[in-house]
C-alpha positions in Angstrom: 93.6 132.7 146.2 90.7 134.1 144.7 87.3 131.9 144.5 84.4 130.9 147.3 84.8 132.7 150.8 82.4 131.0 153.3 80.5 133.2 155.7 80.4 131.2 158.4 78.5 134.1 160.6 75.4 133.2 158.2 74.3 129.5 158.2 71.5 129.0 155.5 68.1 129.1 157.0 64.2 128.3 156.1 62.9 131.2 153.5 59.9 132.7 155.4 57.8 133.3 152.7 55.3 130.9 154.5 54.5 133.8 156.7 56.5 132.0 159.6 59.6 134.7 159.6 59.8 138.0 158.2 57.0 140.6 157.9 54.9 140.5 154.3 55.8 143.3 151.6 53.8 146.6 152.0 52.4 147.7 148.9 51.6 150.9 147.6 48.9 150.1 145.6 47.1 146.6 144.5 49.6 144.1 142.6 48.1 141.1 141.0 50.9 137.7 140.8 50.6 135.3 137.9 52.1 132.9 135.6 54.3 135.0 133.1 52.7 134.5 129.5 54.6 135.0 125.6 52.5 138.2 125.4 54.6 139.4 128.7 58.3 139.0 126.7 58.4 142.4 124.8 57.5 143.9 128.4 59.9 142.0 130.2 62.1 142.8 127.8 61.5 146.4 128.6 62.3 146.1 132.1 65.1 144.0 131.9 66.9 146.6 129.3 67.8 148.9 131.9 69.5 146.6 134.2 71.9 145.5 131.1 72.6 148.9 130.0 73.1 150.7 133.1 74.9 149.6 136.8 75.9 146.1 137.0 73.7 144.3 138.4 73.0 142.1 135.1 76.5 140.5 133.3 75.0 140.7 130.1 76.5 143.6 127.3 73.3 143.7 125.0 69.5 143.2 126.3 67.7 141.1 124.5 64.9 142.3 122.3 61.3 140.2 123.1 61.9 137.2 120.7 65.2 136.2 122.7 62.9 137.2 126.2 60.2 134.4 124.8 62.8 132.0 124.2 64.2 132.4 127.6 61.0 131.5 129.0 60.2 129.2 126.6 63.2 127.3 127.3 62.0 126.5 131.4 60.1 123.6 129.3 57.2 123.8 132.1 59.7 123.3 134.6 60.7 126.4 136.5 58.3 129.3 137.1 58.3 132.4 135.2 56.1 134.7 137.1 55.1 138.3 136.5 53.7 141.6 138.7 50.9 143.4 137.0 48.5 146.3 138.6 45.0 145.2 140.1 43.3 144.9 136.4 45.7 142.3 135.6 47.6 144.6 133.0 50.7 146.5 132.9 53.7 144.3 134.0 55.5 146.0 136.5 58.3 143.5 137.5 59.8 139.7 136.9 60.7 136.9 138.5 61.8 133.9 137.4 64.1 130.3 138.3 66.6 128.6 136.3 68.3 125.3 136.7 71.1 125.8 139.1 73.8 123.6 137.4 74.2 121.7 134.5 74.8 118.2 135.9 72.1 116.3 137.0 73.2 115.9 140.6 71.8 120.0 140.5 68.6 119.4 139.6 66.8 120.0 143.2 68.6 123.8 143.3 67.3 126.4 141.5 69.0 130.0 140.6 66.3 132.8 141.2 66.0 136.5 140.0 63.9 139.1 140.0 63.6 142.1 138.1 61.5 145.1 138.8 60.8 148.3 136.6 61.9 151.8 137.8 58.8 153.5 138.3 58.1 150.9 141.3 61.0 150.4 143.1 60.6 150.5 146.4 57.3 150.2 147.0 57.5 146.5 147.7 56.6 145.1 144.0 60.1 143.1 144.1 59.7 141.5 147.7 56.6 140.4 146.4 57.4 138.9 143.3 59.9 137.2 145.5 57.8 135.8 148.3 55.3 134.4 145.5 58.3 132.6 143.9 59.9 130.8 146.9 56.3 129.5 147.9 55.6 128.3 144.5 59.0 126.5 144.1 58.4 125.2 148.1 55.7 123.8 146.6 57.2 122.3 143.6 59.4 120.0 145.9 63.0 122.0 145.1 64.9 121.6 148.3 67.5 125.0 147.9 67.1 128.5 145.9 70.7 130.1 145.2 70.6 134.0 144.3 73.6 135.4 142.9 74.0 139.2 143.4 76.4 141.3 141.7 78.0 143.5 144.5 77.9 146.4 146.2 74.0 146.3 146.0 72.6 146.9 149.4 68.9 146.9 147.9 68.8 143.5 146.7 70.7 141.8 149.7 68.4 143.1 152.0 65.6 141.6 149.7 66.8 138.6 149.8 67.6 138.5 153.6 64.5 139.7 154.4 62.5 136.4 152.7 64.8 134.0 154.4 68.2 134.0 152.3 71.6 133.6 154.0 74.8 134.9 152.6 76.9 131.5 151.4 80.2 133.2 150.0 81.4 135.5 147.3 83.3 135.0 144.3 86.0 138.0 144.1 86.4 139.7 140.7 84.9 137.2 138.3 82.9 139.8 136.2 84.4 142.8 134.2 82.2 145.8 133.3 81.8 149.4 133.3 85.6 150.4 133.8 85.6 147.5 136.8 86.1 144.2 138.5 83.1 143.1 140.2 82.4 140.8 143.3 79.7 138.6 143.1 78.1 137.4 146.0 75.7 133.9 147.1 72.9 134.1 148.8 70.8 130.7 149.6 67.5 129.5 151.4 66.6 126.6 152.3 63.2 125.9 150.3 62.2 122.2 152.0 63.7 119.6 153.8 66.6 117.5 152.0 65.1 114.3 151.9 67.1 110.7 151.3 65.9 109.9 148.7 64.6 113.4 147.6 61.1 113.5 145.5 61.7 115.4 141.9 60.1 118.2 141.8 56.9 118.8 140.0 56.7 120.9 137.2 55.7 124.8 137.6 52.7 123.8 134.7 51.3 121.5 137.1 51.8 123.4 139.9 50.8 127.1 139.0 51.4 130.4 141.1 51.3 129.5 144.7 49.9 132.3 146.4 49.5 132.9 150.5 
């Protein structure tokens, strides 16, 4: 039967972007971290387009152009953090990253879905670690108690980013998305952000919050 396959070599563990677990992400040269702003969607947009287009690694058939990029981030209402990579100056995004509400239901609302997106020209050179450190401390900080990042497989590059800031592997969904001449796999990966207090705080929003930065 096809669905969830629990890895049970892999129990989910703290996400050590609090400097307590794995080492920080080299750089090549100086990246500046901050709050993604509607100015950033037409070159979010940009970056994102490739990952539709080409591979599998995105689900989606058609990128969206920059007004359907701003409404994306529009719609995290204040909530969830849309953050963005940009060279020392501030200027020239050079990757993404950004939380979603898990599930609908309102039982969900603690868990957050994360991605992160990272152009070409940089890959590699430890823009997307980054990005995802920055993100995990912010929504620590925001009071959300589990991240979930869904990864379409293979894609040894982005499970070993995600390992290396603290995810665990939770289970795979076999052949749930079509594309490319294909069946794909996708696989879970999840991190504990804080503890999962009885009764659990809501989290505060990412306006009130801001970029958490080490």
């Amino acid at each position: 039967m096809r669905g969830v396959r629990a890895d049970r070599r892999a129990e989910q563990g703290r996400c050590a972007a609090d400097g307590s677990g794995a080492r920080k992400a080299r750089l090549v040269s100086p990246v500046r971290i901050r709050a993604a702003e509607p100015g950033d969607a037409a070159a979010i947009a940009a970056i994102y387009a490739p990952y539709v287009l080409t591979g599998t690694v995105s689900f989606e058939f058609t990128p969206p152009d920059t007004r359907a990029m701003r409404a994306r981030m529009e719609a995290s209402d204040g909530l969830y953090p849309w953050i963005v990579a940009t060279n020392g100056e501030g200027q020239g995004v050079l990757g993404y990253a950004y939380a979603t509400k898990f599930r609908e239901r309102d039982a969900y609302r603690y868990v957050v879905e994360t991605s992160v997106y990272v152009a070409g020209a940089v890959q590699g050179q430890g823009v997307g670690r980054l990005l995802y450190e920055t993100l995990i401390r912010t929504l620590r900080a925001q009071g959300f108690t589990q991240a979930i990042g869904g990864i379409a497989l293979p894609n040894d590059a982005s499970i070993r980013t995600h390992e290396a800031v603290g995810f665990r592997r939770a289970g795979v969904y076999r052949e749930v998305g079509y594309k490319q001449g294909r069946w794909i796999d996708v696989g879970f990966w999840q991190c504990e952000l804080n503890d999962s207090a009885i009764p659990p705080d809501e989290p505060r929003p990412f306006k009130e919050i801001g970029v958490v930065r080490a």
